[in-house]
C-alpha positions as CSV (number, residue, x, y, z in Angstrom):
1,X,86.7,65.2,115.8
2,X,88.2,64.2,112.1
3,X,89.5,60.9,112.3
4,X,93.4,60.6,111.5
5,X,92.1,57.5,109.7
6,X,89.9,58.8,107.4
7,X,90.3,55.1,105.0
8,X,93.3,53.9,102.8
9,X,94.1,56.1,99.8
10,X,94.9,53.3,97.9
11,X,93.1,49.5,97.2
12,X,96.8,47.8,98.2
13,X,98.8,48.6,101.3
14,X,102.5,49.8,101.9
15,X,103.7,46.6,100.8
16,X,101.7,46.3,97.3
17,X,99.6,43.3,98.7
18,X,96.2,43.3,99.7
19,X,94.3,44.0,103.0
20,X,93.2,40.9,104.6
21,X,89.5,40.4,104.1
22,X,87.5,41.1,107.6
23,X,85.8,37.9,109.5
24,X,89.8,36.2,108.9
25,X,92.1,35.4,111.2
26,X,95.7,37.8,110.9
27,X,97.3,36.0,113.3
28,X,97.7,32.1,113.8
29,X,99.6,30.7,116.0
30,X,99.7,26.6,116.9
31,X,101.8,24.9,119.0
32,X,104.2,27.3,119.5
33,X,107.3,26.6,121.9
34,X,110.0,28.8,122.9
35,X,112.8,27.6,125.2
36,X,115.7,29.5,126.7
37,X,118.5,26.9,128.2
38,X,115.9,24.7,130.4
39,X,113.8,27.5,131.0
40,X,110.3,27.0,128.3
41,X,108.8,30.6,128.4
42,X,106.1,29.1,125.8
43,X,104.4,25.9,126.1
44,X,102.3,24.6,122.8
45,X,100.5,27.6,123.0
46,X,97.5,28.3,120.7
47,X,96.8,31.3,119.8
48,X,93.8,32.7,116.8
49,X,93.1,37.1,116.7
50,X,90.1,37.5,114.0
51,X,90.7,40.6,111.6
52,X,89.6,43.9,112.2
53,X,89.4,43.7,115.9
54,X,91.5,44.4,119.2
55,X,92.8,41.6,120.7
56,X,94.0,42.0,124.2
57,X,97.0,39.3,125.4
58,X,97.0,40.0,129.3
59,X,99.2,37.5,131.5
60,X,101.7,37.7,134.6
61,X,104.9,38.3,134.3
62,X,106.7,35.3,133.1
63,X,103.7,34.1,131.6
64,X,105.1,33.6,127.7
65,X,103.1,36.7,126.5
66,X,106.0,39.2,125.4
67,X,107.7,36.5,124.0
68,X,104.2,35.0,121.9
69,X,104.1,38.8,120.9
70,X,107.8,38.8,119.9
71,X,108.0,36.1,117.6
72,X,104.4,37.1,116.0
73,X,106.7,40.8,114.9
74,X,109.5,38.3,113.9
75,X,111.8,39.4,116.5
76,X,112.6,35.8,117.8
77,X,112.7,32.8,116.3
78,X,109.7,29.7,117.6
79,X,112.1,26.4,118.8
80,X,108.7,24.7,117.8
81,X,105.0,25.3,116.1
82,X,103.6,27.3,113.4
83,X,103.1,30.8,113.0
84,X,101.1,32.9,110.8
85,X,101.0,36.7,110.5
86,X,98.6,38.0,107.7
87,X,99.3,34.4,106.2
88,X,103.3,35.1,106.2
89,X,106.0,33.3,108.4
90,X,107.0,36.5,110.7
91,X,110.6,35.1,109.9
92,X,110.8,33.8,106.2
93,X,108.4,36.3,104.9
94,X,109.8,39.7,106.8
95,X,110.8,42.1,103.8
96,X,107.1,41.4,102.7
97,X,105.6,41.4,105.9
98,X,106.9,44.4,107.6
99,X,105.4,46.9,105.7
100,X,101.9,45.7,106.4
101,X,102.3,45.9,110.1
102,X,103.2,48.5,112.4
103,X,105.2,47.8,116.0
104,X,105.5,49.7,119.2
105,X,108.0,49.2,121.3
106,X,108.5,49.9,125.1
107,X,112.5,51.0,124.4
108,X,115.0,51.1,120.9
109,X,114.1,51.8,117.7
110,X,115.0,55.9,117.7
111,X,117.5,57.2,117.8
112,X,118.5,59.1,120.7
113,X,119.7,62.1,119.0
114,X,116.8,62.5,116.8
115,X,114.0,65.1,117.3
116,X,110.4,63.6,117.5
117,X,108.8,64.4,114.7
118,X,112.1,64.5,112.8
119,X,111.6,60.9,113.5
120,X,108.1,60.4,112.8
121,X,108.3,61.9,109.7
122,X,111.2,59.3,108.9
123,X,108.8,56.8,109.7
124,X,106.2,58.7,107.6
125,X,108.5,58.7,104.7
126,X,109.2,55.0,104.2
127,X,105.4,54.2,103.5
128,X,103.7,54.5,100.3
129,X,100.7,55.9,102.0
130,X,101.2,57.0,105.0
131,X,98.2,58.8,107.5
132,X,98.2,63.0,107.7
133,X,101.8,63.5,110.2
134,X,100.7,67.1,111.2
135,X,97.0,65.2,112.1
136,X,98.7,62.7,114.3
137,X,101.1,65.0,116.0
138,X,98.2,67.0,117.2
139,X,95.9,64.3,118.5
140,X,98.9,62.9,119.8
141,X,99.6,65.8,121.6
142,X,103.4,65.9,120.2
143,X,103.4,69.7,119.1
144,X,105.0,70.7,121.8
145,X,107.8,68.2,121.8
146,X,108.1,67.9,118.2
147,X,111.9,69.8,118.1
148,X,112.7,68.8,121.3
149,X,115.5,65.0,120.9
150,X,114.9,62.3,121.7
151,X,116.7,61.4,124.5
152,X,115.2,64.8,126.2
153,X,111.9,63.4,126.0
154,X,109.9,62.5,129.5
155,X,108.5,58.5,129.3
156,X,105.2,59.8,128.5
157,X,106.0,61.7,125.4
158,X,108.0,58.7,124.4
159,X,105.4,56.6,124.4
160,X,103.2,58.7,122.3
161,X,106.1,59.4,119.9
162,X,106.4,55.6,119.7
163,X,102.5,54.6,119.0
164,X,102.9,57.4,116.2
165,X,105.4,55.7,114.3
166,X,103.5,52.3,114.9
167,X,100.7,53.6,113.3
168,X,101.6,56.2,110.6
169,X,102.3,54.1,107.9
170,X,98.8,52.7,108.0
171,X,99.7,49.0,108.9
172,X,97.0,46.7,108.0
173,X,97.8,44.9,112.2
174,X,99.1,46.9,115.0
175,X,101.2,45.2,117.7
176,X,101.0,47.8,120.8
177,X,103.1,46.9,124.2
178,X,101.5,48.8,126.7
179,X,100.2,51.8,124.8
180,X,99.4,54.0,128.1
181,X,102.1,53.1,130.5
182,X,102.9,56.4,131.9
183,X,100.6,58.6,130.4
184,X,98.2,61.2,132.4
185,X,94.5,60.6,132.3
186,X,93.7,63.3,128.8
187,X,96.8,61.3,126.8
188,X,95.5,58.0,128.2
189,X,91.9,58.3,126.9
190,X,93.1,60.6,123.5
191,X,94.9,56.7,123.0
192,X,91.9,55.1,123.9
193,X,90.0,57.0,120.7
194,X,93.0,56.6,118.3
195,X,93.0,52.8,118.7
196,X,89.2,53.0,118.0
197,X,89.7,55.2,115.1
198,X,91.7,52.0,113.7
199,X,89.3,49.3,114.9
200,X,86.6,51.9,112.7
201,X,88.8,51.4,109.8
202,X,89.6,48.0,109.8
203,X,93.1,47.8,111.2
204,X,93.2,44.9,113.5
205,X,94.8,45.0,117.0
206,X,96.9,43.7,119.1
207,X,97.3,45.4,122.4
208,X,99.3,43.8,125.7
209,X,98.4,45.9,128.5
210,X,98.4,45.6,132.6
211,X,95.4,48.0,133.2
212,X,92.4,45.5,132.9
213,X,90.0,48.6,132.5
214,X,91.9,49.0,129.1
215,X,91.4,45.2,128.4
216,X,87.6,45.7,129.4
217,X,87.0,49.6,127.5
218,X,89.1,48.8,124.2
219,X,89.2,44.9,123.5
220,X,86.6,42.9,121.2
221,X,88.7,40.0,122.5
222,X,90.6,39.1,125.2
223,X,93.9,36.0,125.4
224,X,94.7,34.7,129.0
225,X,98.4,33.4,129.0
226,X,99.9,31.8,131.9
227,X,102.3,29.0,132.1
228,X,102.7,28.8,128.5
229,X,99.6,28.4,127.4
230,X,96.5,30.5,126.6
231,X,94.2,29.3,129.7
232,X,91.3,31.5,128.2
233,X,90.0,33.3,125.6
234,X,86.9,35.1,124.6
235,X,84.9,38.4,124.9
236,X,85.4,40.3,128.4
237,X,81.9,40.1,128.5
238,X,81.9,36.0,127.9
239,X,84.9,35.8,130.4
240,X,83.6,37.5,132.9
241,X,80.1,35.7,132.8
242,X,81.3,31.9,132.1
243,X,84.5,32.6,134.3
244,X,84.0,33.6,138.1
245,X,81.6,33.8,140.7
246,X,78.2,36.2,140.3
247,X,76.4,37.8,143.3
248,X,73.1,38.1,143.9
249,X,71.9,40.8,147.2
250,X,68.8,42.1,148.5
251,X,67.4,42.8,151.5
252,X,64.9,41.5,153.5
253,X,63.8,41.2,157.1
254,X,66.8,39.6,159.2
255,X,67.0,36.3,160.2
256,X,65.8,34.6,157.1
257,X,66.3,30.6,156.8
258,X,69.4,30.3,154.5
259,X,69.6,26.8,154.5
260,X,65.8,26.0,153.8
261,X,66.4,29.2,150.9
262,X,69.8,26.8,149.4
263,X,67.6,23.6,149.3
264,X,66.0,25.6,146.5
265,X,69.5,26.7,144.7
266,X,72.2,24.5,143.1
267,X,74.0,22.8,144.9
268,X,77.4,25.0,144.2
269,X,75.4,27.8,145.5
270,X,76.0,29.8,148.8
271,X,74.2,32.3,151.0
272,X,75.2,34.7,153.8
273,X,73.2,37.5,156.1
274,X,76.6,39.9,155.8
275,X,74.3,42.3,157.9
276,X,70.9,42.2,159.8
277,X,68.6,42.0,156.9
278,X,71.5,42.5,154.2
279,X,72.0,39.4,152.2
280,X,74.5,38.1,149.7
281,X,73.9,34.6,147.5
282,X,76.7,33.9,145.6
283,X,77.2,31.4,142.8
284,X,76.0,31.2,138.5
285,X,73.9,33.6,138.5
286,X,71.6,33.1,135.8
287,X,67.4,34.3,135.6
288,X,66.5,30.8,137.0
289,X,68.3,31.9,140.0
290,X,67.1,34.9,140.2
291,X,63.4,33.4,139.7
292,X,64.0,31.0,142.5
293,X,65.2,33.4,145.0
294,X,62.2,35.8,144.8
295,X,59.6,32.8,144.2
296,X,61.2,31.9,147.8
297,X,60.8,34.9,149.4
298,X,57.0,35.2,148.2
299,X,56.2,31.5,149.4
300,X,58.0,32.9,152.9
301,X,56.2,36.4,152.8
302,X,59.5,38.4,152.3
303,X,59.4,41.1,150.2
304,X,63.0,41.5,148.5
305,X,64.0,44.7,148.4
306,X,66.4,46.1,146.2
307,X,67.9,43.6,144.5
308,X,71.2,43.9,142.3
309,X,73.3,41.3,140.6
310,X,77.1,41.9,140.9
311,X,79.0,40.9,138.0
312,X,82.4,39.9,138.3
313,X,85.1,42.1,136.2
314,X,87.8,40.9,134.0
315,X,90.2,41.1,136.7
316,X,88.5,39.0,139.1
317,X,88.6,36.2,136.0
318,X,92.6,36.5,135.8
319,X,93.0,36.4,139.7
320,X,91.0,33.6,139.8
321,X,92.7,31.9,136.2
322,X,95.9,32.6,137.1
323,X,96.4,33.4,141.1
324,X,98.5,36.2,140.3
325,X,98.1,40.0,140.3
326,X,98.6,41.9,136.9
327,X,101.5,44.2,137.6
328,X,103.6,46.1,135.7
């Protein structure tokens, strides 16, 4: 498949200025506060995304996220903290810092009467060097809406019309609010590969999203807001093994001892028969548990029989950081 990001054209970006060298961070945020009336949406919150990587912000609703998000694109102004977007104030530094980034939108920013790729090749057109339009309209799957307006479009081809203009220009950071919202399964993973395709060629991400599978199949990082505040952040794979609960089953005869079997375990450990002979031990599962529980069963002449560890998934972590469902 031929990448619609086949590497800048040029050594400087849109904007003249250099590409933020990879291993830095493109977005810092410290202490930031937001307030509206007595209402504070965002509460000292702390927020780092490393270059050339996709960062996924989940939270609840209410949670501060789309407003963090908002004031990182300069759309609102912080009552409090710093922040830093590609080393520019999102507010003070906008004429030079818009055309190093690229935004999508869930609503605005077309207009209504416009065709599609009229529009995207608007976008195209304000960008010193922008990606291959008739490339992106076909992975995009916009060919066949391309002369149709705006305002005729179905919320799927809207969404795909809007992460083409956030990405044509060939920003050096990408802000996408929820990229797939609405989108059948083929348009959903075709997204999937595009915001790879910019990963592969450096572009860092930012991607808010309320389908955790996305979090889990696109995002080298992962921010947890609630309250305010980032309550966690890290790999999905370091969140979902320092952050809930692990199984461990097997099977066995029934009746085994459980509570001489926990002697042996931690003491934050528990143990159930869910069925005759079925059994579930549940707690940090690391290889010294695992080494425990079989050297157990040999010194009780139980052979163990297929034995599985059950990791917890990146939405077990935010229902248990949080106590709220993701919804959209």
């Amino acid at each position: 498949m031929r990448s619609v990001f086949p590497g800048d054209p040029s050594p400087a970006t849109a904007g003249g200025a250099p590409r933020t060298p990879g291993g830095d961070s493109v977005v810092q945020v410290r202490g930031l506060v937001k307030r509206y009336g007595s209402t504070i949406a965002v509460d000292g919150l702390d927020l780092s995304v490393a270059a050339g990587g996709v960062t996924a912000v989940l939270g609840p609703n209410g949670a501060g996220k789309t407003t963090t998000v908002e004031i990182c694109e300069g759309y609102r102004r912080p009552d409090d903290g710093t922040v830093r977007v590609l080393g520019l104030d999102p507010i003070a530094d906008a004429a030079a810092l818009r055309p190093r980034i690229g935004v999508m939108l869930q609503s605005g920013g077309v207009y209504a009467g416009a065709r599609a790729e009229e529009m995207l090749r608007h976008i195209a057109g304000l960008h010193a060097h922008p990606v291959d339009v008739d490339l992106l309209i076909e992975r995009l799957g916009l060919g066949s809406c391309g002369r149709t307006a705006y305002r005729r479009l179905s919320g799927g081809q809207r969404q795909r019309l809007a992460l083409a203009m956030a990405v044509v220009g060939r920003p050096e950071l990408v802000f996408l609010d929820e990229p797939t919202a609405g989108l059948d399964p083929q348009a959903r993973h075709a997204t999937w590969d595009l915001v790879r395709e910019l990963r592969a060629d450096g572009v860092s991400v930012v991607l808010t999203t309320h389908y955790m599978d996305e979090a889990e199949q696109l995002a080298d990082d992962v921010a947890i807001i609630d309250g305010g505040k980032v309550v966690a952040q890290g790999s999905p794979e370091e969140l979902c093994r320092g952050g809930a609960e692990n199984s461990l089953r097997f099977t066995g005869r029934p009746g085994l001892d459980l509570a001489a079997l926990l002697t042996a375990l931690p003491a934050d450990t528990a143990a159930a028969e869910l069925t005759p002979g079925a059994y579930r031990v549940t707690g940090k599962v690391d290889p010294q548990l695992l080494a425990t529980v079989t050297s157990w069963c040999a010194q009780n002449g139980v052979l163990p029989d297929r034995i599985s560890v059950e990791r917890h998934t990146l939405e077990d972590v935010f229902l248990e950081l949080t106590g709220k469902e993701l919804r959209a």
